[in-house]
KOLKOLBA-865333 format. One record per residue: residue in one letter; x, y, z of N, C-alpha, C, O in turn. Coordinates in Angstrom, 1 decimal. Layout:
N
[node "a",[X,Y,Z],[X,Y,Z],[X,Y,Z],[X,Y,Z]]
...
END
This chain:
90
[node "x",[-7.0,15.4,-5.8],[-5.7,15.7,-5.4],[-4.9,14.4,-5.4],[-5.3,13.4,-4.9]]
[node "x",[-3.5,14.5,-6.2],[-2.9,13.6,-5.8],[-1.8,13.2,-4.7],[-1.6,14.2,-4.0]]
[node "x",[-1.1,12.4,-4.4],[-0.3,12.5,-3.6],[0.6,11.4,-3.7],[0.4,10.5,-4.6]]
[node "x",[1.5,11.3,-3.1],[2.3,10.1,-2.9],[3.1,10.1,-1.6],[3.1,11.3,-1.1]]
[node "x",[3.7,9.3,-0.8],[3.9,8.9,0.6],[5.1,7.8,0.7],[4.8,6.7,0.2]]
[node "x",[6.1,7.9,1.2],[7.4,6.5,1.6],[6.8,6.1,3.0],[6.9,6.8,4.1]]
[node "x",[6.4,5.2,2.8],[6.3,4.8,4.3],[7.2,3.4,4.5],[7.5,2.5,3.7]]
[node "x",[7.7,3.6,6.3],[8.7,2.7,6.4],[8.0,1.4,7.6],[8.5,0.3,7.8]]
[node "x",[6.8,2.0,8.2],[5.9,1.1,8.8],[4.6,1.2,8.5],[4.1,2.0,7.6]]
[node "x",[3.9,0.2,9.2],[2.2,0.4,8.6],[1.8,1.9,9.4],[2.3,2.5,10.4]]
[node "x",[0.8,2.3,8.6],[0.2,3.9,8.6],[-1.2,3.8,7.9],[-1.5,3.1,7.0]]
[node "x",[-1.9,4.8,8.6],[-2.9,5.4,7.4],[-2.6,5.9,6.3],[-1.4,6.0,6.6]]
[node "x",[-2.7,6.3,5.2],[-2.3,7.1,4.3],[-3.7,8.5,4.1],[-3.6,9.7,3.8]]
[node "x",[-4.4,7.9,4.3],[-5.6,9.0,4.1],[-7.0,8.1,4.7],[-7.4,7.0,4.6]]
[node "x",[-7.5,9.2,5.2],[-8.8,8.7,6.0],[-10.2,9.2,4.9],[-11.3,9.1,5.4]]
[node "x",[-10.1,9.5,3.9],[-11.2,9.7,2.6],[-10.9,8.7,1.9],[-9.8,8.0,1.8]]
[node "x",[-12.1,8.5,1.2],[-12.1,8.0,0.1],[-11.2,7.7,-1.5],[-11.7,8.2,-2.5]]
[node "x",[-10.0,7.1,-1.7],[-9.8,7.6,-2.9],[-9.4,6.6,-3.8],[-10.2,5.7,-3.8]]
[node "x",[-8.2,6.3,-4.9],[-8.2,5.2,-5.5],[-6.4,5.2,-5.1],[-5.5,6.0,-4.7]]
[node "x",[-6.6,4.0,-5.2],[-4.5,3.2,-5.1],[-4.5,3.4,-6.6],[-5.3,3.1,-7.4]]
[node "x",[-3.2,4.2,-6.9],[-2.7,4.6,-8.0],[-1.3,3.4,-8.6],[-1.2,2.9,-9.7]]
[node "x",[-0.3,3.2,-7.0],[0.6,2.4,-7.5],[1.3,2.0,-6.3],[0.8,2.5,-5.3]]
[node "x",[2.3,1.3,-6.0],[3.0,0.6,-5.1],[4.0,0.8,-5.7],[3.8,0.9,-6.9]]
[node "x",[5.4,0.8,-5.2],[7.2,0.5,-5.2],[7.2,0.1,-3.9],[7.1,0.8,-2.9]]
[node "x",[7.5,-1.5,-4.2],[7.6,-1.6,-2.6],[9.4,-2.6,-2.4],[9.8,-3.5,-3.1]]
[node "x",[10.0,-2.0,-1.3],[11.4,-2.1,-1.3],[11.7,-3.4,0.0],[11.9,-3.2,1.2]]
[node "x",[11.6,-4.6,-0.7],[11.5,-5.3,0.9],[13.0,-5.5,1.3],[13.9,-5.1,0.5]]
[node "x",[13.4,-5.9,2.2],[14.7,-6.2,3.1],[14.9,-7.6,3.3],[15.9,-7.7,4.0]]
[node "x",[14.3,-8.9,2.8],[14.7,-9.9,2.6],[13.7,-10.6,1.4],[12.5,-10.3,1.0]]
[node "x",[14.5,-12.0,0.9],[13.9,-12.4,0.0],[12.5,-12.9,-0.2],[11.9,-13.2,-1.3]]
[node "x",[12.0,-12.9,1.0],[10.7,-13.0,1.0],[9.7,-12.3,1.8],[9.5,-12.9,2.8]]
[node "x",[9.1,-11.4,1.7],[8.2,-10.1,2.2],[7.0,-9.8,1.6],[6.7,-9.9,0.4]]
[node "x",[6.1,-9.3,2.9],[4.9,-9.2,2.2],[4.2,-8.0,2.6],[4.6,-7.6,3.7]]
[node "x",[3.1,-7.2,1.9],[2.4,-6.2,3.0],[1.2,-6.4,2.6],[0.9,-7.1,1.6]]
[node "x",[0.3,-5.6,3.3],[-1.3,-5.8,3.1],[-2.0,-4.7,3.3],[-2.0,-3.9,4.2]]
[node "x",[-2.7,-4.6,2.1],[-3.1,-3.0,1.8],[-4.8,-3.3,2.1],[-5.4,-4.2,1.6]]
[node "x",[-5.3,-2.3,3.0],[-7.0,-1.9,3.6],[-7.9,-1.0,3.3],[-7.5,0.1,3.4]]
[node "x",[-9.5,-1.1,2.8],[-9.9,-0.1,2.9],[-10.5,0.5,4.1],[-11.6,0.2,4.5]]
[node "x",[-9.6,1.3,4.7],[-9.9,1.9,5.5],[-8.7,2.3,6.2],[-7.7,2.8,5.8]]
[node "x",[-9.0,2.0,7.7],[-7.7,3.0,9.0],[-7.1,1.8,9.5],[-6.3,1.8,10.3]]
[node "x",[-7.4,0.6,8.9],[-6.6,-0.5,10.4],[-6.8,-2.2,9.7],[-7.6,-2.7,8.8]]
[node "x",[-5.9,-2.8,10.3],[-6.2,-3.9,9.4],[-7.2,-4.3,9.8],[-7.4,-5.5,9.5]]
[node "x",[-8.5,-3.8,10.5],[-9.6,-5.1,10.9],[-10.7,-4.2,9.6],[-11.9,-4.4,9.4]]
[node "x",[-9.8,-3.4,8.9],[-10.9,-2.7,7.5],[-11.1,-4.1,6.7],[-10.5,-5.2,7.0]]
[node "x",[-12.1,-3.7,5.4],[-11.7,-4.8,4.3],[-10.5,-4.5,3.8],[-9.9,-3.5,3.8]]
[node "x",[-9.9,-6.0,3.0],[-8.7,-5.9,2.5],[-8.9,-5.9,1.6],[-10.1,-6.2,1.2]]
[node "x",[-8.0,-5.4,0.7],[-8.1,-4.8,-0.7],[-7.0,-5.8,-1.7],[-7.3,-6.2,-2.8]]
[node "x",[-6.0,-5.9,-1.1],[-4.5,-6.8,-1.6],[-3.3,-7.4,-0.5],[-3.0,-7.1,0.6]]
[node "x",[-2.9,-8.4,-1.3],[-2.0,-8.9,-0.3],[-0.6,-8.9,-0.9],[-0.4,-10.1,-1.2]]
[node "x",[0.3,-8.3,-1.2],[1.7,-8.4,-1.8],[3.1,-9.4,-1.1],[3.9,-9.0,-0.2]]
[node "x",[3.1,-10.7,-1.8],[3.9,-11.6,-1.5],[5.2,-11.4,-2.4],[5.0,-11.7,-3.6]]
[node "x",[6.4,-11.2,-2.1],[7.7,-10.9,-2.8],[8.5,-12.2,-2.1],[8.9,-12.6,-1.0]]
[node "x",[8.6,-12.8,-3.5],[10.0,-14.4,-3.2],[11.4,-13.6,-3.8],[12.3,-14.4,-4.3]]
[node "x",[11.6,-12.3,-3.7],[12.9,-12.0,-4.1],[13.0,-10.5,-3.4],[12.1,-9.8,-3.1]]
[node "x",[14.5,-10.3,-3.1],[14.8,-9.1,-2.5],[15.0,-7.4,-4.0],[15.4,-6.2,-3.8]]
[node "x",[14.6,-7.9,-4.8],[14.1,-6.7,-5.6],[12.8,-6.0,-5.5],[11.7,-6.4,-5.3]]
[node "x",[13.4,-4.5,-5.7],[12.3,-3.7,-5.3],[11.2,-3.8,-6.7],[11.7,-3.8,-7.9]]
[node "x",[10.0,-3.8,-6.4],[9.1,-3.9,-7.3],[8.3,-2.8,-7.5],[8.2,-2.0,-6.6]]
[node "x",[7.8,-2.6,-8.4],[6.7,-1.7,-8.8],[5.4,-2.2,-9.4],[5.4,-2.7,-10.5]]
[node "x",[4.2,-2.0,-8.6],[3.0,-2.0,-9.0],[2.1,-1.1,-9.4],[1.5,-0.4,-8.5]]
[node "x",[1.8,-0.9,-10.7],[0.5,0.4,-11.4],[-0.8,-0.2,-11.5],[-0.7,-1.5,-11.7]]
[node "x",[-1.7,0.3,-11.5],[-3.0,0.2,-11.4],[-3.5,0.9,-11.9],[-3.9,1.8,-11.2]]
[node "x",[-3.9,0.8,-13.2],[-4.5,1.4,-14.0],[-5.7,2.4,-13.8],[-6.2,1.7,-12.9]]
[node "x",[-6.7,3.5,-13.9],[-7.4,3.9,-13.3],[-7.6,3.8,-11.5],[-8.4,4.5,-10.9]]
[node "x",[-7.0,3.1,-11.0],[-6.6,2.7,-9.7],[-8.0,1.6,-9.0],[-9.2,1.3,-9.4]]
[node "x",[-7.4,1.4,-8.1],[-8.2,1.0,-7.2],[-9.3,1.8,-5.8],[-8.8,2.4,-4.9]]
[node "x",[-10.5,1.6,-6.1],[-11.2,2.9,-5.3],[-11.7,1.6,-4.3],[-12.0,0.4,-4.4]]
[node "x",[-11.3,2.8,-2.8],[-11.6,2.5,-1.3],[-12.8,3.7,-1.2],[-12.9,4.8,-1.8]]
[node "x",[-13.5,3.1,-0.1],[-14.8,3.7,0.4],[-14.3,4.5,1.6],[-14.8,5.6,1.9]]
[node "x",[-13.2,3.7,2.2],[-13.3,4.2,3.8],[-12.0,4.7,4.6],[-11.6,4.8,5.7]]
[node "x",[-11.5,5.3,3.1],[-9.7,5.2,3.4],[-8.8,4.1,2.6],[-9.1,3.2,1.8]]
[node "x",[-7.5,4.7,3.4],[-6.9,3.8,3.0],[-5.1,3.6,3.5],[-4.1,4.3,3.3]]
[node "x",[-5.4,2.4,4.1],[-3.8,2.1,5.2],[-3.5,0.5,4.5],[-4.2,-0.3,3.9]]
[node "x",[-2.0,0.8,5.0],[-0.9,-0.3,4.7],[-0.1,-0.8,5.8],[0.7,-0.3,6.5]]
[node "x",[-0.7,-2.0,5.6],[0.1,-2.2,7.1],[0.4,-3.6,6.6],[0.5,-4.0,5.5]]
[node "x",[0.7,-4.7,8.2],[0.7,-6.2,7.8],[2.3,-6.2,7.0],[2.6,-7.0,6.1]]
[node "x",[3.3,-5.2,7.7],[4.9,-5.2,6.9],[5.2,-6.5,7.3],[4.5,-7.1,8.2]]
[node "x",[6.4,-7.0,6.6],[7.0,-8.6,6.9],[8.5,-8.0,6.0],[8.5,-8.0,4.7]]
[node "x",[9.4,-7.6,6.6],[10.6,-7.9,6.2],[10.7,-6.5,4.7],[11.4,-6.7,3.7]]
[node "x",[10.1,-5.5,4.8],[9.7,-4.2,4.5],[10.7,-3.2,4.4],[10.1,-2.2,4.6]]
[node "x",[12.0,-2.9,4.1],[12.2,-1.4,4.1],[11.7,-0.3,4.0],[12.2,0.6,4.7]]
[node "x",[10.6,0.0,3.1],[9.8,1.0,2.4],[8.5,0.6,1.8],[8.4,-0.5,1.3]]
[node "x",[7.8,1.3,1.7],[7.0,1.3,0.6],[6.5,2.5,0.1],[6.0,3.2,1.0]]
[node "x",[6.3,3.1,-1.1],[6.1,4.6,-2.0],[4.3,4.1,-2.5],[3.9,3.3,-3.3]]
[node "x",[3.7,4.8,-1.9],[2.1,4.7,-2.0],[1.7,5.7,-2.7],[2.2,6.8,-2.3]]
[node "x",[0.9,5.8,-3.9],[0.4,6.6,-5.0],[-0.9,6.5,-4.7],[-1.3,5.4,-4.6]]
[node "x",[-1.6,7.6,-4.5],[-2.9,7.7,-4.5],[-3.6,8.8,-5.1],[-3.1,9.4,-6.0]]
[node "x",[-4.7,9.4,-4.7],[-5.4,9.9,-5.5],[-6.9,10.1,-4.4],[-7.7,9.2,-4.2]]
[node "x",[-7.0,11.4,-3.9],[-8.6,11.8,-3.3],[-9.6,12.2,-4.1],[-9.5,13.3,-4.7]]
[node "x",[-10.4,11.5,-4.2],[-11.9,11.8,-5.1],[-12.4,13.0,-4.9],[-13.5,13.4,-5.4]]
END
């Protein structure tokens, strides 16, 4: 199953297993960052750290995606409007 999600704070996105498909992430000043986990909370493993030195919204794909064991949340916002999470349950 796939899915996709706007999130405007850190959240779980899914508590299974599955792969990061893609990021659009819309920050609110020129320098912002977020940090994506496998799992429910930041004390999971980290998976990525997204550092933006400009106020353009970006888009990140991930080819075949990235597979989590234990979930998967986004949190760790810094200066954040949104972020659009693509994923995918195994």
């Amino acid at each position: 199953m796939q899915g996709w999600e706007w999130i405007t704070a850190a959240r779980v996105i899914t508590h299974k297993p599955c792969r990061l498909l893609g990021l659009v992430i819309t920050p609110s000043n020129a320098t912002s960052e977020i940090k994506v986990y496998d799992g429910e909370n930041t004390s999971s493993p980290p998976i990525l750290e997204v550092v933006l030195k400009s106020d353009d919204t970006k888009q990140l794909n991930f080819p075949g995606g990235i597979q989590t064991d234990r979930g998967l949340f986004v949190g760790a916002f810094t200066d954040i409007t949104g972020v659009l999470v693509q994923w995918e349950v195994d």
